[in-house]
C-alpha positions as CSV (number, residue, x, y, z in Angstrom):
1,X,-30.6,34.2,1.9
2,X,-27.3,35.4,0.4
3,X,-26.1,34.2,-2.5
4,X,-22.6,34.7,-3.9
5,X,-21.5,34.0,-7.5
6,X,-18.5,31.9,-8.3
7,X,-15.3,33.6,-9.0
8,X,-12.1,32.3,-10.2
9,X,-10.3,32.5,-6.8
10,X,-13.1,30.8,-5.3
11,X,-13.4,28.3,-7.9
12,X,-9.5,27.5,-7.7
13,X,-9.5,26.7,-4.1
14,X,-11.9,23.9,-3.6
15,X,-9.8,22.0,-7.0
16,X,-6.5,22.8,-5.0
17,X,-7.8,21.2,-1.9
18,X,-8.8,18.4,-3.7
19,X,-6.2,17.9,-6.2
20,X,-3.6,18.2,-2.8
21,X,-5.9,16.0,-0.7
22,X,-6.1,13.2,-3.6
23,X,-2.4,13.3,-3.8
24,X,-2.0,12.8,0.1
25,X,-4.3,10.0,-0.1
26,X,-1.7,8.4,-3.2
27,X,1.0,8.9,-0.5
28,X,-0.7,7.0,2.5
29,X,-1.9,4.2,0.6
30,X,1.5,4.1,-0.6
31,X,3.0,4.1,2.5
32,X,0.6,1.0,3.4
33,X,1.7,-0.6,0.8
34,X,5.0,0.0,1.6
35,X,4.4,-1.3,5.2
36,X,2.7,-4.3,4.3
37,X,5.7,-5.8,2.4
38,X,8.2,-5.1,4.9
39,X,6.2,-6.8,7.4
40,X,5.7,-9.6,4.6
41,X,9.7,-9.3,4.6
42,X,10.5,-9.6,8.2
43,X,7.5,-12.7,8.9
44,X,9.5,-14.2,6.3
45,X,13.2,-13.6,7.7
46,X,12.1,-14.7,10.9
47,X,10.4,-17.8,9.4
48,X,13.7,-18.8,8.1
49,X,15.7,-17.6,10.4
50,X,13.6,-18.3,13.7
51,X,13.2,-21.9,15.7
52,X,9.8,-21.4,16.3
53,X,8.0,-21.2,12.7
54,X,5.1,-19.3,12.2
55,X,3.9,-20.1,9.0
56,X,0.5,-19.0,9.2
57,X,1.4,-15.5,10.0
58,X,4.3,-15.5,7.7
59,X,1.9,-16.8,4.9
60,X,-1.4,-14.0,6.2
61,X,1.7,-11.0,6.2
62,X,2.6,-12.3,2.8
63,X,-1.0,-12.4,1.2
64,X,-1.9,-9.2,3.2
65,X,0.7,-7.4,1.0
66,X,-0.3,-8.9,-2.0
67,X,-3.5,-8.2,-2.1
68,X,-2.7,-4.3,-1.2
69,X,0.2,-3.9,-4.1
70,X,-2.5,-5.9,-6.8
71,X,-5.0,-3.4,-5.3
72,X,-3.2,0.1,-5.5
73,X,-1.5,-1.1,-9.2
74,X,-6.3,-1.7,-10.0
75,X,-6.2,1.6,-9.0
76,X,-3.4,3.5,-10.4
77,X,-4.8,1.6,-13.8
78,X,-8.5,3.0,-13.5
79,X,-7.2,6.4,-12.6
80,X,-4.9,6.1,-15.5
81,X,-7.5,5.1,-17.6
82,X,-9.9,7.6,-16.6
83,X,-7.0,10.3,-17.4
84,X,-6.5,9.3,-20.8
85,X,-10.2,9.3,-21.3
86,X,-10.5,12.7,-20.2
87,X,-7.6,14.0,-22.0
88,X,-9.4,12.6,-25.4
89,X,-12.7,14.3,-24.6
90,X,-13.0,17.2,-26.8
91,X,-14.3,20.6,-25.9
């Protein structure tokens, strides 16, 4: 069995990747988010604007993108919170 050691290139690299895959993951559920209240928006044009009235899909494409904006902003409020936490730790 070969074993390497960790060097500071190597060690850089897997933070990168994480640091860049975290911050693609921000972007799609933001894009989600995103989507869900334009759909919210358009079920609720149509609803108004439409003769045939769908309120049940208006009202599920409406809570749908509720529930996704009050869960990203949980979240972006733990993640905030764990930031200031580790910017207070001391070394």
């Amino acid at each position: 069995m070969n074993v390497r050691g960790i060097s500071p290139e190597t060690g850089a690299k897997p933070q990168a990747n994480l640091i860049e895959s975290l911050g693609q993951s921000f972007s799609r559920m933001l894009d989600d988010v995103n989507r869900a209240q334009l759909t919210a928006q358009n079920k609720l044009d149509e609803f108004v604007t439409s003769p045939e009235k769908d309120i049940h899909g208006t009202l599920i494409a409406m809570e749908k993108a509720g529930i996704s904006l009050r869960l990203l902003l949980q979240i972006r409020a733990k993640l905030t919170a764990a930031y200031h936490e580790i910017i207070r730790t001391q070394l």
